[in-house]
N, C-alpha and C positions, 0 to 999 in steps of 0.2 A: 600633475597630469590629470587631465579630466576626459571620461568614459562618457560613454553616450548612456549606458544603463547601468543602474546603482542596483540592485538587488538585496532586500532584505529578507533571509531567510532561504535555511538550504536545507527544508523538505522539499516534495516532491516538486508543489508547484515551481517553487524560484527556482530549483536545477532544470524544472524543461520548459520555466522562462528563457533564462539563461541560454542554456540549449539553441532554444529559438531561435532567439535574440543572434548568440555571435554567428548562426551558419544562415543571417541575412544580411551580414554585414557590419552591422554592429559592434561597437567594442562594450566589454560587460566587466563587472566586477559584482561579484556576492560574497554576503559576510553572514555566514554562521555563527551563533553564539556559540553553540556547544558541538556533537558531532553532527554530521550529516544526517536524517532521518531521524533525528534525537529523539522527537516526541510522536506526533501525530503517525507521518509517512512510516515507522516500523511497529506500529500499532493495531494494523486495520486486519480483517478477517481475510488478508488477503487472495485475494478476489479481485481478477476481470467481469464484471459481471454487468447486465442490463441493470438492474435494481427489479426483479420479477414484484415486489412488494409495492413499487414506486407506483406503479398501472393502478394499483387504490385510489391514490390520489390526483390521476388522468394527468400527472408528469411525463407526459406525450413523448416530448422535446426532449426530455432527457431521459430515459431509457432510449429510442432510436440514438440517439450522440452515442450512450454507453455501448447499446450492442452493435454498432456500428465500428466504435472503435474497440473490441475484442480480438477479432482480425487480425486487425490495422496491427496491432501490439503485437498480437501473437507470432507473427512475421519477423518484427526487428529482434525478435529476444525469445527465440524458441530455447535456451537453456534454463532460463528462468522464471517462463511461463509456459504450461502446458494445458488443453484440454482436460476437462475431467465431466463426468457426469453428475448430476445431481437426481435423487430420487425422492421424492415429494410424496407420502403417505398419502392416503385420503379416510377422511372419518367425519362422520354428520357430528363430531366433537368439536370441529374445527371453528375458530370461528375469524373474523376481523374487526378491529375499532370501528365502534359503533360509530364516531366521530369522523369516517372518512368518506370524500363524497360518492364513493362507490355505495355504502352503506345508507347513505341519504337516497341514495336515489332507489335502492330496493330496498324500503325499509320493512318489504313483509318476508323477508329473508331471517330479520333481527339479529344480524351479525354472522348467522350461518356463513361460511363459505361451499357451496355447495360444487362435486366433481363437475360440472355443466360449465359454473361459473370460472374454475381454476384450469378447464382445457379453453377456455373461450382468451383467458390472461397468458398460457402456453401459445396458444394459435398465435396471438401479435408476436409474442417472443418470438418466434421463430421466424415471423414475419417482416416486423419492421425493419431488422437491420441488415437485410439484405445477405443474410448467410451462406455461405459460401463452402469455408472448412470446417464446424461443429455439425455434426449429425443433430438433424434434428428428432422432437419429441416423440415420445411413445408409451405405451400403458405399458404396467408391470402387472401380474400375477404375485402376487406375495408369495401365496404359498408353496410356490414351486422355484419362485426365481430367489438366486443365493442372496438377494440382497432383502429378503425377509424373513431369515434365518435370525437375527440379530434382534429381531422387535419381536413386541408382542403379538401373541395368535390373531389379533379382532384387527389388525390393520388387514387385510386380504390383498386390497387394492394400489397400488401406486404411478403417479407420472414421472417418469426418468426424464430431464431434460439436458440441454450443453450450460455452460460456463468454464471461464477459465480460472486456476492456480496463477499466482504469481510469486517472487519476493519481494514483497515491497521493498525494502530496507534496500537490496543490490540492487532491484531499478533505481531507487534514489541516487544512492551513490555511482551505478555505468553512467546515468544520465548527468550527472557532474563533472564525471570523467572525460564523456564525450565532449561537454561542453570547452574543458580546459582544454583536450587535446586540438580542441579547433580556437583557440587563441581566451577564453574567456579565464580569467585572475578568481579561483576560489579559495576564498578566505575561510578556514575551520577555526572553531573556537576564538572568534571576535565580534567580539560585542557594539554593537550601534548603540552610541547615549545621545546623540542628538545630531539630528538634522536640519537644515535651516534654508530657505531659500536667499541668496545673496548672489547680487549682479548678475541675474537671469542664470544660472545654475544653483544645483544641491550641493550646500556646504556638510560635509559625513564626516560627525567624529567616530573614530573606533577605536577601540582598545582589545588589542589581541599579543601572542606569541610573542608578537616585534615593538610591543609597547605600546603608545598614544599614535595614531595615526589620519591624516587630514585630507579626506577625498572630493571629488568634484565631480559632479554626472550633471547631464543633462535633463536627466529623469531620472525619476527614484519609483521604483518596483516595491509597496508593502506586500511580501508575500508572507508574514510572520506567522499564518496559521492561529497557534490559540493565541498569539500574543498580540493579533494584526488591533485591535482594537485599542492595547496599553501603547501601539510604537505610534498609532494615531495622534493618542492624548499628550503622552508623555516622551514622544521623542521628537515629534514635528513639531507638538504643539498645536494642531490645528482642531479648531471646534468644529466637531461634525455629531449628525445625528445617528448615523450609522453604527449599527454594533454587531456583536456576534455573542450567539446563543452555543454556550461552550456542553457540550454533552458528553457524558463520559460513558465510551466503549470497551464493559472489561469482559476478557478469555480464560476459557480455562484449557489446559493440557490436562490430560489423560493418560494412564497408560492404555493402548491401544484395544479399541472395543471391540472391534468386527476384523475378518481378514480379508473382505474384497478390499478394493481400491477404489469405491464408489462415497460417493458424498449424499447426506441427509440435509435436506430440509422439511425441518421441522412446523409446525401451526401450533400455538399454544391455546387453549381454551381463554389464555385473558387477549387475544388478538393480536401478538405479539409473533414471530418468529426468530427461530435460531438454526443452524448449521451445523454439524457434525463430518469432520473431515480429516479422512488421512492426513499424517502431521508426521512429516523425518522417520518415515519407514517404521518408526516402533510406537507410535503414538497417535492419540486424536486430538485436534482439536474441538473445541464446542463454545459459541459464541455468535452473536454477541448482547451484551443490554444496552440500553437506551434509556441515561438517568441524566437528569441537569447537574453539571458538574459545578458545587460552589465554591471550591477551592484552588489552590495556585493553580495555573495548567504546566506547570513543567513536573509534578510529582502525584499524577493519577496512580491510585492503587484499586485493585480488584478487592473489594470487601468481602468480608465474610459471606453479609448477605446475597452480594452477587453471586460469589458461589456458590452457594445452594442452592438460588433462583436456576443459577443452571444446571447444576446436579436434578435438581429435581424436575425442570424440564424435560433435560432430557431421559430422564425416568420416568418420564409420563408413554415414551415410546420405544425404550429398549428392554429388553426381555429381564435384564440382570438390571436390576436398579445401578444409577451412578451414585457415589459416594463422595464424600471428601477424603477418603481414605485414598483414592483412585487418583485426585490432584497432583501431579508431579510440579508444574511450576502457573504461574498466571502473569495476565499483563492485562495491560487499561492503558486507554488512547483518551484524549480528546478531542471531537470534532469543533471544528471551530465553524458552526451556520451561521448561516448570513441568518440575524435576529428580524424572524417576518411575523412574530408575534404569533405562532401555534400553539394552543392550549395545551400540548406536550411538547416531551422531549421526541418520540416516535414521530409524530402528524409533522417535526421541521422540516423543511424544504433542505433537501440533499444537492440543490443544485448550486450552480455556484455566481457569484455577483463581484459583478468588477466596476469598481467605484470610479471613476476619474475627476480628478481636482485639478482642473487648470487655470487655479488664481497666479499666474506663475506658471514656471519650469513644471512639467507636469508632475503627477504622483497618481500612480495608481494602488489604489488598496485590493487585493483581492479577499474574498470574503467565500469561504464552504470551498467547494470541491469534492468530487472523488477520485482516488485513485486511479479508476479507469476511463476520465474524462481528462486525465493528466495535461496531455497532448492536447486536445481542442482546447481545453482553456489556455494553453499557451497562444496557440493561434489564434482568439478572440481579443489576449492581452495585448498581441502584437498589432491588432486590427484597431484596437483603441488608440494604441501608440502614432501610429501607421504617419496621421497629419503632423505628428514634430520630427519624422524622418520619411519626408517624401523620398528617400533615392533608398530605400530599406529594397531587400530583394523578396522575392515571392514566398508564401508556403513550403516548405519542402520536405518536412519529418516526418510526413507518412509512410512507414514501411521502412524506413532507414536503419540499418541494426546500429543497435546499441556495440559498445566492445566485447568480442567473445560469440556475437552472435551471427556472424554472417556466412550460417548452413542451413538444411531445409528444414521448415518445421516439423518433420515427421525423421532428422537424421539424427535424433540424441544417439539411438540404440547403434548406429553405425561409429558416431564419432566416440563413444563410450569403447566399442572392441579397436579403435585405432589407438586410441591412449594405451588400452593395456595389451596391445600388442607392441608397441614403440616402450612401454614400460611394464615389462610381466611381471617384475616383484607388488606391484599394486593390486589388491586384494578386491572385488567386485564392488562393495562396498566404499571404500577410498576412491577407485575412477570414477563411481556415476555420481560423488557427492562433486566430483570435484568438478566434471563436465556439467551438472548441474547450477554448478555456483559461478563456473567461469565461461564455456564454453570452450571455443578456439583455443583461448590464454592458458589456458590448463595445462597445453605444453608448453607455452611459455614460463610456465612458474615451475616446472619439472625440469628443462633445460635438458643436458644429454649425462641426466644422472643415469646410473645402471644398475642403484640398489637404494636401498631406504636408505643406507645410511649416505648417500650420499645430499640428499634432502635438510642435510643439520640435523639440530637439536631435535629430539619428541616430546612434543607436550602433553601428548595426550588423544586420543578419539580421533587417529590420523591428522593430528591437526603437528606439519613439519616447521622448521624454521626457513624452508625455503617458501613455503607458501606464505608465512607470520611475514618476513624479509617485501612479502610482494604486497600484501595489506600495508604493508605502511609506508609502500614507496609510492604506489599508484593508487590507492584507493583511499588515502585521509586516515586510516587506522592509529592509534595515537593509546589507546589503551585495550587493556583485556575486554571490558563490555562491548569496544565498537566490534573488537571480534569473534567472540562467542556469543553476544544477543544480537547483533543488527548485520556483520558482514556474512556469519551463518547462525547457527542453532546448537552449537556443536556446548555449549553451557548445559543442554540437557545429558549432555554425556559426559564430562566433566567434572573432577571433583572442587570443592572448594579451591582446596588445598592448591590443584593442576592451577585453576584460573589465578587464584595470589601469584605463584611461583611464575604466571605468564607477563603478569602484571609488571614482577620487578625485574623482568628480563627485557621487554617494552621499553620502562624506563631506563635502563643501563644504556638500551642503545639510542634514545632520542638526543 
């Protein structure tokens, strides 16, 4: 059988390729090596966000794209993405890479980022992207407002602005989701060893679940993230100059520093920035760094010294120093940039590059991305594709919910007392994690039980066998990691012991 699009790679971009692709018509196929979101996509400081840092380096084009599409997102998938504020200190401490063309251009600043210059970077933010539902910016009083109870006495001053919360990991996987329920074939754990162009089509070996397997597309999508430059070399074979400058983004968790539900951005004295944010009700998190990553990209780890670089950041601005006592768990991402040759890992270009090779059935490599540009870089990919499928249909995933989420971006708190009114034995905590994680579907995976125990087995942290039954039927779930690190968080409440004993009940029933 042969597909119009081969898709390599089921993070974010390939699933809202994919996406794309089959709700214009299209027929798709994507093959994940490992689980959905594996690496990069359940990695990131998740964040809808303009990129407020990016305005440094007059990345126009791409913070408008990002805070343009904040909205846009927020819309399809209010269970998953929420509004939050961010509050932004100010201290003549502050400074930015001296290396950035903002910094060139007022070089009698010396790195300074001065209150003038950091409401003059708020003013676009609010502006460019045409905002609509985020309240816009406003000055803080420190000493009077709760969200400078937590820092120390000398901050006085602060800018609160909008950005959104996401889960990365469950957009990846709804957006898979939606793709299969509208006819597209996704493959979890199979692996592409080689590609080949033969008789004006992509000859796709794969190896998965079902053993060796021989596919045929019209076009082949490299959307492999850190891997897009090894499946260039060494799965097509084709010599190209194009690379990717692999960066690694590692996190720390906390336990829970402050008790508002506001979010910190941070300015470091080496030009640098980090984030401090509510994390699963009992925790912070704090991140991220920005190191060249020289090793494998499928096994990023949070080093020691990143630790402490962020412990001791952010104890440059909370009142109680951070500690590595205070560490509950860490993760590490890697970006995979399009390699534009910047003298750091910080100064790469965030934005993202789509390659097209049409010696031949085409191939598209994509190259960087962010999270919250998901969606337009789909639409760009399909705009490239567009001349080998003249009769493709228009645009149309703006605003379209995802599965779970088609109620109003401001009805969590409504559909949260529907659940535990339709389910009263459910305890505050249990509905809002679960309308959180599912939306709509949340009664679907509760069905017309009328007590816990009718939910099966308990593993643990509200996590039932009737919800575990529903990760592995519709959502690609296959072991304990895809469900307590990447379909929720619920591993921070967890004990070892709970996640083995989930592990070999997983395997019992696959």
């Amino acid at each position: 059988m042969t597909t119009d699009l081969f898709i390599i790679g089921g993070g974010i971009n390939g699933c809202g390729i994919a996406r794309d692709a089959i709700g214009r018509g299209l027929t798709v196929t994507l093959a994940e090596q490992a689980d959905l979101a594996q690496a990069t996509s359940s990695a990131s400081t998740k964040l809808f966000h303009g990129g407020l840092r990016y305005l440094e380096y007059f990345e126009f084009r791409l913070v408008r794209e990002a805070l343009e599409e904040r909205e846009t997102l927020l819309s399809a998938m209010p269970h998953i993405s929420w509004p939050m504020r961010f509050v932004l200190p100010v201290h003549p401490d502050m400074r930015f890479d001296t290396t950035t063309p903002t910094s060139r251009l007022l070089p009698f600043l010396k790195g300074r980022r001065p209150a003038w210059l950091i409401r003059l970077g708020l003013f676009l933010y609010d502006t460019l992207g045409g905002r609509k539902i985020l309240p816009a910016t406003r000055t803080l009083d420190l000493t009077s407002d709760a969200a400078g109870k937590p820092l120390k006495p000398k901050f006085k001053r602060a800018f609160e602005y909008s950005d959104c919360w996401v889960e990365d990991s469950r957009l990846t996987v709804l957006t898979a989701r939606d793709a299969a329920e509208r006819g597209a074939t996704i493959l979890t754990r199979t692996h592409v060893s080689h590609a080949s162009r033969e008789n004006g089509l992509w000859r796709i070996e794969t190896n998965g679940p079902d053993g060796a397997q021989t596919h045929y597309a019209r076009a082949l999508v490299n959307a492999g993230g850190p891997w897009v430059e090894n499946i260039i070399r060494n799965v097509t074979h084709i010599n190209s100059s194009e690379g990717v400058r692999l960066v690694r983004g590692s996190h720390i968790v906390t336990k829970r520093l402050y008790d508002h539900d506001r979010c910190y951005f941070f300015q470091g004295s080496d030009g640098r920035i980090i984030f401090a944010i509510p994390y699963e009700q009992d925790f912070t998190l704090i991140g991220t760094t920005d190191i060249d990553h020289k090793g494998p990209p499928g096994a990023p780890v949070c080093t020691p010294e990143e630790r402490d670089y962020l412990c001791n950041f952010a104890s440059q601005y909370f009142a109680k120093p951070v500690t590595a006592d205070d560490v509950v768990w860490t993760y590490s991402g890697v970006r995979p940039l399009y390699n534009d040759g910047a003298s750091s890992a910080t100064a790469a270009t965030r934005d993202y590059v789509l390659s097209l090779d049409e010696n031949g059935p085409p191939l598209l490599n994509v190259f960087g991305g962010k999270i919250t540009t998901h969606r337009r870089l789909a639409e760009s990919a399909m705009a490239k594709l567009q001349p080998h499928f003249p009769a493709m249909g228009p645009k149309w995933t703006a605003g379209v919910a995802l599965p779970g989420g088609h109620f109003p971006v401001n009805g969590v708190a409504r559909l949260t007392a529907d659940l535990r009114a339709a389910h009263p034995y459910l305890t505050d905590y249990h509905s809002g994690r679960l309308i959180r994680a599912y939306g709509t579907e949340a009664f679907d995976i509760l069905g017309d039980a009328s007590c816990l125990a009718d939910l099966g087995q308990d593993f643990g942290a509200t996590l039932t066998e009737a919800e575990l039954r529903w990760l592995m039927q519709h959502e690609y779930a296959h072991h304990a990691a895809d469900v307590v690190w990447r379909r929720s968080k619920l591993g921070l409440r967890l004990t070892p012991d709970q996640i083995a004993a989930l592990e070999i009940w997983m395997q019992e029933q696959a």
